[in-house]
mmCIF file of the C-alpha atoms, coordinates in Angstrom:
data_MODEL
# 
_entry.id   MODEL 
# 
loop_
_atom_site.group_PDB 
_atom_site.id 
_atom_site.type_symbol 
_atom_site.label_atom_id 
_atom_site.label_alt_id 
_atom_site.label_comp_id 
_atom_site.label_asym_id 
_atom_site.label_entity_id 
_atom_site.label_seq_id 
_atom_site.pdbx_PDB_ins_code 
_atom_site.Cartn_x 
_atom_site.Cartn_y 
_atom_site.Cartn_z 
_atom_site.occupancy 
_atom_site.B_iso_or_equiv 
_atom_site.pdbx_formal_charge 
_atom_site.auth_seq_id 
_atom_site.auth_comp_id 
_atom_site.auth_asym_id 
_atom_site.auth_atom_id 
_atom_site.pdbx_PDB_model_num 
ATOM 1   C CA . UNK A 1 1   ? 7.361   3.090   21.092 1.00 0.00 ? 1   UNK A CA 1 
ATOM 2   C CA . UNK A 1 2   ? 5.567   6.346   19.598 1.00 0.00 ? 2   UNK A CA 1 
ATOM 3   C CA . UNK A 1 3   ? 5.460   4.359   16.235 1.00 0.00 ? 3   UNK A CA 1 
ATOM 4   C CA . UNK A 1 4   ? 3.900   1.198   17.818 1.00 0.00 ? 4   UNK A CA 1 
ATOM 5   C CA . UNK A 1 5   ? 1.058   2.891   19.380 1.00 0.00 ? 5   UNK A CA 1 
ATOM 6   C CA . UNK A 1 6   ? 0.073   4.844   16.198 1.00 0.00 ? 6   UNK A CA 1 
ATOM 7   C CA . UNK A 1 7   ? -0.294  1.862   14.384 1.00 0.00 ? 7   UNK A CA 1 
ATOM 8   C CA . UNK A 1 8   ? -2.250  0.580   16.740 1.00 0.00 ? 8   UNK A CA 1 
ATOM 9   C CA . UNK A 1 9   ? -4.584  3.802   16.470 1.00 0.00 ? 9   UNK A CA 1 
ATOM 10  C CA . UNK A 1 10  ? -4.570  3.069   12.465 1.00 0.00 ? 10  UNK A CA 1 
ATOM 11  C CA . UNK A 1 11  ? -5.842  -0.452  12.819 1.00 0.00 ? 11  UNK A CA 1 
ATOM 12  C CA . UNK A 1 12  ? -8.301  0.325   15.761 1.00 0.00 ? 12  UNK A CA 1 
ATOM 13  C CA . UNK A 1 13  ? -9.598  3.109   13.475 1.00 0.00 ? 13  UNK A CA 1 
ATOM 14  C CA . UNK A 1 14  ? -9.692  0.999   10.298 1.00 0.00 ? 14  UNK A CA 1 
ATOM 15  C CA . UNK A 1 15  ? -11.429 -1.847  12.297 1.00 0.00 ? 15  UNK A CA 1 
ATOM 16  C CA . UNK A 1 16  ? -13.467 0.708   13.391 1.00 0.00 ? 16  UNK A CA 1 
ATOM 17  C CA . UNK A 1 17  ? -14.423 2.024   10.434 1.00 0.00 ? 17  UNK A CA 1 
ATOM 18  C CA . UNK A 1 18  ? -14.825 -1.406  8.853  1.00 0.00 ? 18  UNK A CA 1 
ATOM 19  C CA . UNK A 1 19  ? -17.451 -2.923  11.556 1.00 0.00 ? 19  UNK A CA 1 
ATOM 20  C CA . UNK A 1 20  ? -19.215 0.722   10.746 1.00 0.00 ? 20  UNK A CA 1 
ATOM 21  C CA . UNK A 1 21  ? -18.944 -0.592  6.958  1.00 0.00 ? 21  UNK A CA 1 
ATOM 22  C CA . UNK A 1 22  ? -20.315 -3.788  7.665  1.00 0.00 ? 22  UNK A CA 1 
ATOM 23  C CA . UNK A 1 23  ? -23.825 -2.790  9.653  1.00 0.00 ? 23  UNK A CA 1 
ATOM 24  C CA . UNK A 1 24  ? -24.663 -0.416  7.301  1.00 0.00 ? 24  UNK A CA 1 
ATOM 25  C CA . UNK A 1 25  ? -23.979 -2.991  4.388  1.00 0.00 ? 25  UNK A CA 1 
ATOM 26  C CA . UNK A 1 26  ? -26.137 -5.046  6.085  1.00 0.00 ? 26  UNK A CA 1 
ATOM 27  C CA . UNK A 1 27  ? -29.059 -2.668  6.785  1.00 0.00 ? 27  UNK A CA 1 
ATOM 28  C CA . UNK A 1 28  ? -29.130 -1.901  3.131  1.00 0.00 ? 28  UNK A CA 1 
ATOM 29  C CA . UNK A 1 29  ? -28.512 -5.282  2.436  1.00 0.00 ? 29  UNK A CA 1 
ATOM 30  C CA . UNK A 1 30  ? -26.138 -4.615  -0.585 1.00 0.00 ? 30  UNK A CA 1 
ATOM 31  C CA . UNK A 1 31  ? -24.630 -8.251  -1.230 1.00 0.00 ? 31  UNK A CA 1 
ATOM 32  C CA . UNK A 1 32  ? -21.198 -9.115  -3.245 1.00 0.00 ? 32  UNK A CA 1 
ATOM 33  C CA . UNK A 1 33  ? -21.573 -9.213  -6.748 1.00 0.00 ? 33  UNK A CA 1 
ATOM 34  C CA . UNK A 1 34  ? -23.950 -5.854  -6.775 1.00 0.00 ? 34  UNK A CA 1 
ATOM 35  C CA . UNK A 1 35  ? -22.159 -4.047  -9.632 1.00 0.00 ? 35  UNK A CA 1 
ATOM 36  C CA . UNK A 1 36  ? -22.416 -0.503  -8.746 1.00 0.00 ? 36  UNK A CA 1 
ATOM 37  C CA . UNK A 1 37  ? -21.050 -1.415  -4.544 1.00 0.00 ? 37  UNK A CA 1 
ATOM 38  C CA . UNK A 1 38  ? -18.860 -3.759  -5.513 1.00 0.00 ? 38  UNK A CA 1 
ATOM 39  C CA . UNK A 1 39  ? -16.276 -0.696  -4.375 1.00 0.00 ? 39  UNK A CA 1 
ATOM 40  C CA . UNK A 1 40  ? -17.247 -0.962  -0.819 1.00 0.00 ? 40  UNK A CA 1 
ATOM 41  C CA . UNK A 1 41  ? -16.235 -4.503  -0.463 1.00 0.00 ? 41  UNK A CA 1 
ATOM 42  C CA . UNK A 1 42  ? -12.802 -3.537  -1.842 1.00 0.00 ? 42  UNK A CA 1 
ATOM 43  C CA . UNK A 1 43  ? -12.548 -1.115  0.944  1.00 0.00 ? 43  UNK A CA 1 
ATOM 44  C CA . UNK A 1 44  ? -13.944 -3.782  3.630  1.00 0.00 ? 44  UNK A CA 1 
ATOM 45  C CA . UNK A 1 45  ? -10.995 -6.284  2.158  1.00 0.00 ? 45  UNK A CA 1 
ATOM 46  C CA . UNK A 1 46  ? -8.291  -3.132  2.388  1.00 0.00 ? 46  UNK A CA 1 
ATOM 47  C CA . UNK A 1 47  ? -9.278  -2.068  5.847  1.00 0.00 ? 47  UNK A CA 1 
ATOM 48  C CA . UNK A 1 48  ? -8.502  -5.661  6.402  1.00 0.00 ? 48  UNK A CA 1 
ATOM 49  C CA . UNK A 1 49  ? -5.260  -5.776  4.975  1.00 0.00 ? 49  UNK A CA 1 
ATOM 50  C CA . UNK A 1 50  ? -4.794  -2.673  7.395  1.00 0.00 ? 50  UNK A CA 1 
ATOM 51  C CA . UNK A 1 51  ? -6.075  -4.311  10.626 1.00 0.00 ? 51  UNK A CA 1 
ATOM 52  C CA . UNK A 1 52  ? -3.772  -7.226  9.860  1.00 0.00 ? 52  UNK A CA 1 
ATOM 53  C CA . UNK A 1 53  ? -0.767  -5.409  9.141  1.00 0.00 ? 53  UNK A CA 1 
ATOM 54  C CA . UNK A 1 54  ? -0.685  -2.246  11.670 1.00 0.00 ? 54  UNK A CA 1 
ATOM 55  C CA . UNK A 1 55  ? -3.060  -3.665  14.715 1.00 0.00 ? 55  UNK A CA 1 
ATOM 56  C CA . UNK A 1 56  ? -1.757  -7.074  16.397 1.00 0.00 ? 56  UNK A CA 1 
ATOM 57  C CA . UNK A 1 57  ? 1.251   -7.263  18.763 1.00 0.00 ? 57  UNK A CA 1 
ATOM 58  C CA . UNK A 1 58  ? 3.236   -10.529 19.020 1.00 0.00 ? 58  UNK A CA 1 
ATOM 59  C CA . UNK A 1 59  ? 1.710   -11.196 22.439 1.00 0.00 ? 59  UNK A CA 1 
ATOM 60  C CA . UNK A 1 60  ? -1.926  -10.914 21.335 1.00 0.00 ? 60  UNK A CA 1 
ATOM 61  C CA . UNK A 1 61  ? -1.390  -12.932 17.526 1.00 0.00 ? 61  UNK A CA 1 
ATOM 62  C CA . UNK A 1 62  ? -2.940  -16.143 19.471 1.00 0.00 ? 62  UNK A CA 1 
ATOM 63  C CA . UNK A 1 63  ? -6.046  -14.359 20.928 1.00 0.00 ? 63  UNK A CA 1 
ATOM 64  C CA . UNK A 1 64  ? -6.329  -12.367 17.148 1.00 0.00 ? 64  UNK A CA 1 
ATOM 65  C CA . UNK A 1 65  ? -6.321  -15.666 15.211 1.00 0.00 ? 65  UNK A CA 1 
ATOM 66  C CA . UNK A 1 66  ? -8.394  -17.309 17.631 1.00 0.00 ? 66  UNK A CA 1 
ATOM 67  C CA . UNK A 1 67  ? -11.024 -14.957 17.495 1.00 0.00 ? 67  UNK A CA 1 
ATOM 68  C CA . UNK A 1 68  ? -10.856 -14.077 13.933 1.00 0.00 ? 68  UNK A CA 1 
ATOM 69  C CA . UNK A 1 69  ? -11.279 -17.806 12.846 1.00 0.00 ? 69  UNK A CA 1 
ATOM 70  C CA . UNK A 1 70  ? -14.057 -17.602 15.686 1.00 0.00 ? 70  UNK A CA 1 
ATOM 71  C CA . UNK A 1 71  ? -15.692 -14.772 13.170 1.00 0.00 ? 71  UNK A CA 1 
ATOM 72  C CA . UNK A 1 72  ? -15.191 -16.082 9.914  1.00 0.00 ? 72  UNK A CA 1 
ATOM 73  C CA . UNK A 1 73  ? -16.566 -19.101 10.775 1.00 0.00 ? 73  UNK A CA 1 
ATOM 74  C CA . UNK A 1 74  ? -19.340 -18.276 12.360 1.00 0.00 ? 74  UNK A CA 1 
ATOM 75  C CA . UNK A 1 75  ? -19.849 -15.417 9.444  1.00 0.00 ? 75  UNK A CA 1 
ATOM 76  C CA . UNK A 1 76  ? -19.671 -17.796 7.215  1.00 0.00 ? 76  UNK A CA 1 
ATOM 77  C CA . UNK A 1 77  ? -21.494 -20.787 8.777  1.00 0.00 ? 77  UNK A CA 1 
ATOM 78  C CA . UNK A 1 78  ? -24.150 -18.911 9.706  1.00 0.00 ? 78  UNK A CA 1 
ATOM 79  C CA . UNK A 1 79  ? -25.163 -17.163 6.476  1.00 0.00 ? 79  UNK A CA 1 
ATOM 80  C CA . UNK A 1 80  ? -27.289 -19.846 4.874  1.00 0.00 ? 80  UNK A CA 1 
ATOM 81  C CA . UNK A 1 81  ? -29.056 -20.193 8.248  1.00 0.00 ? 81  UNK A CA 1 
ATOM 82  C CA . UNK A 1 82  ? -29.747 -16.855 8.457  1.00 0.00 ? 82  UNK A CA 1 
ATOM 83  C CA . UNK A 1 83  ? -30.723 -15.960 4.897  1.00 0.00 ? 83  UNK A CA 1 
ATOM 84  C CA . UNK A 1 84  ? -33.652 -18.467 5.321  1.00 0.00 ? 84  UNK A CA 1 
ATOM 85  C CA . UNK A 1 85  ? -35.001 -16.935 8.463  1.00 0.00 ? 85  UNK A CA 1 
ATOM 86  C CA . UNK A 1 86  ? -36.536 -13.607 7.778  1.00 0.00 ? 86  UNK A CA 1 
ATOM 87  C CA . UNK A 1 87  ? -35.270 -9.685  6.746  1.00 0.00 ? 87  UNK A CA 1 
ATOM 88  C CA . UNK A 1 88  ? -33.828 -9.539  9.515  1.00 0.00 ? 88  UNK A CA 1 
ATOM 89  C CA . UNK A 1 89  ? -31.978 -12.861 9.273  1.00 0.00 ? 89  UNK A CA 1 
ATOM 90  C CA . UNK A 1 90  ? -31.170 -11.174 6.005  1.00 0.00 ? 90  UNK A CA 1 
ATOM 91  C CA . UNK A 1 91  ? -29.759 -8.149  7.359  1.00 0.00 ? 91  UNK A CA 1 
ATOM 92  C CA . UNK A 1 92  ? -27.404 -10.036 9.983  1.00 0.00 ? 92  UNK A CA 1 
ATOM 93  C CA . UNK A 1 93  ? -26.386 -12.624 7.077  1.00 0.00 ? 93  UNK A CA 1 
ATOM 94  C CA . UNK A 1 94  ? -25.007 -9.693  4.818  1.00 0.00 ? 94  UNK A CA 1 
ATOM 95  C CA . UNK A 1 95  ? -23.361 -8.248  7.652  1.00 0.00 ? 95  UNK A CA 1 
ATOM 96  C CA . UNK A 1 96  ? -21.786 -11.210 8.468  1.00 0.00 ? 96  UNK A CA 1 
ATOM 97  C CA . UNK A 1 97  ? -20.726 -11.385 4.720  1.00 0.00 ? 97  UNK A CA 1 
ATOM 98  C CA . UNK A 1 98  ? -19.376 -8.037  4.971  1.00 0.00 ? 98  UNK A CA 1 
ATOM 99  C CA . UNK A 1 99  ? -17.297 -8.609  8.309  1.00 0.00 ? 99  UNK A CA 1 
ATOM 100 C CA . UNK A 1 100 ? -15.742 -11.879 6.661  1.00 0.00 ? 100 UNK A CA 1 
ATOM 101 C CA . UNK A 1 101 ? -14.667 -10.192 3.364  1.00 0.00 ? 101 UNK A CA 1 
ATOM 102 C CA . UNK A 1 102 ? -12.676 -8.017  6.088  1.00 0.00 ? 102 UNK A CA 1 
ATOM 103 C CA . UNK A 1 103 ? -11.993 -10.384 8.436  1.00 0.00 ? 103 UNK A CA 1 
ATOM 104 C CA . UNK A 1 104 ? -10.346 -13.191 6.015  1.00 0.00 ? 104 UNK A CA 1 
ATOM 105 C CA . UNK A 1 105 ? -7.322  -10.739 5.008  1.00 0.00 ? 105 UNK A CA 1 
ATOM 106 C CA . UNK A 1 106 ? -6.723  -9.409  8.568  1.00 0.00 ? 106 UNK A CA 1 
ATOM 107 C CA . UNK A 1 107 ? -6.470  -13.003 9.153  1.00 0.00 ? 107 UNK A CA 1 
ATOM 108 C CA . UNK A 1 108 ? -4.182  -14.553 6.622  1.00 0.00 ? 108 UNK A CA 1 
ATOM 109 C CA . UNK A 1 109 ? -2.021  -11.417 6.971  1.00 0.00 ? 109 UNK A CA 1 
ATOM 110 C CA . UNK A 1 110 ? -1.570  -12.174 11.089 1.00 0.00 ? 110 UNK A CA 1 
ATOM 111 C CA . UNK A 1 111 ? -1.167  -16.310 10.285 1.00 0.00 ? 111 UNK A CA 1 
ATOM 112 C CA . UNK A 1 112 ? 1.570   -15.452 7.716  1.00 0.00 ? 112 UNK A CA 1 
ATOM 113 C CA . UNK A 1 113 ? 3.226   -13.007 10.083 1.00 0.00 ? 113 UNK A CA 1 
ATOM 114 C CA . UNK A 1 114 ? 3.187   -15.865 13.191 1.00 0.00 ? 114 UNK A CA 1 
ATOM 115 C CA . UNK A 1 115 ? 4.294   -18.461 10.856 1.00 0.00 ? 115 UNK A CA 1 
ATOM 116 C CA . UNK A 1 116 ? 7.321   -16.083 9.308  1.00 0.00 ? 116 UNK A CA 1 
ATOM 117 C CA . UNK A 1 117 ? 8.033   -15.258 13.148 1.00 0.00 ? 117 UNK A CA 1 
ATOM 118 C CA . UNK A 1 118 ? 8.259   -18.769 14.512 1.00 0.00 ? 118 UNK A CA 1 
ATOM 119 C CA . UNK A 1 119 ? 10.574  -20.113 11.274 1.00 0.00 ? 119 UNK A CA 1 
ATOM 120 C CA . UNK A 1 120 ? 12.690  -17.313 12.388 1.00 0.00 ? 120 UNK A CA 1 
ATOM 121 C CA . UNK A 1 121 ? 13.172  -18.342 15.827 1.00 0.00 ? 121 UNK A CA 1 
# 
């Protein structure tokens, strides 16, 4: 039980840290494909990985997928509306492309681990 609930501190941290990551991404509007940040959206896509791996419980996979696919398609949905609006359209859009880049591994990570679980049973 001690185990469970320090992963669950990891991945609250790391998401944390990542939605941190993400606004202040946005507020210096540093987009993929920048050469010299391109590090910090490698970080964003490994705090993912963390999130998915250390932070969802079987009983709350449903409400994590649910809500992540809520996120990245919103995020990514919502950027070309947003880039056309004004800076601060801008700012929200490259936050939003900062929370998918971490949102799309948590995501795949906690589909592959619900699809692995039900073949199993």
């Amino acid at each position: 039980m001690a185990i469970r609930s320090h992963e669950n501190l990891v991945g609250a941290w790391a998401f944390f840290i990542g939605i941190i990551l993400a606004i202040i991404l946005g507020l210096v509007q540093v987009q993929i494909g920048t050469p010299q940040y391109g590090w910090i959206y490698a970080v964003l896509a490994v705090i993912g990985i963390i999130v998915g791996l250390s932070n969802i419980g079987d009983k709350d996979v449903d409400k994590f997928l649910l809500a992540s696919v809520c996120v990245v398609i919103a995020s990514y949905m919502g950027q070309s509306a947003l880039r056309v609006a004004s800076n601060i359209g801008l700012i929200i859009a490259n936050m939003s492309l900062a929370l998918l880049v971490m949102a799309i591994p948590a995501t795949i990570i906690v589909a592959l681990k619900a699809v692995f679980t039900i073949s199993k049973s």
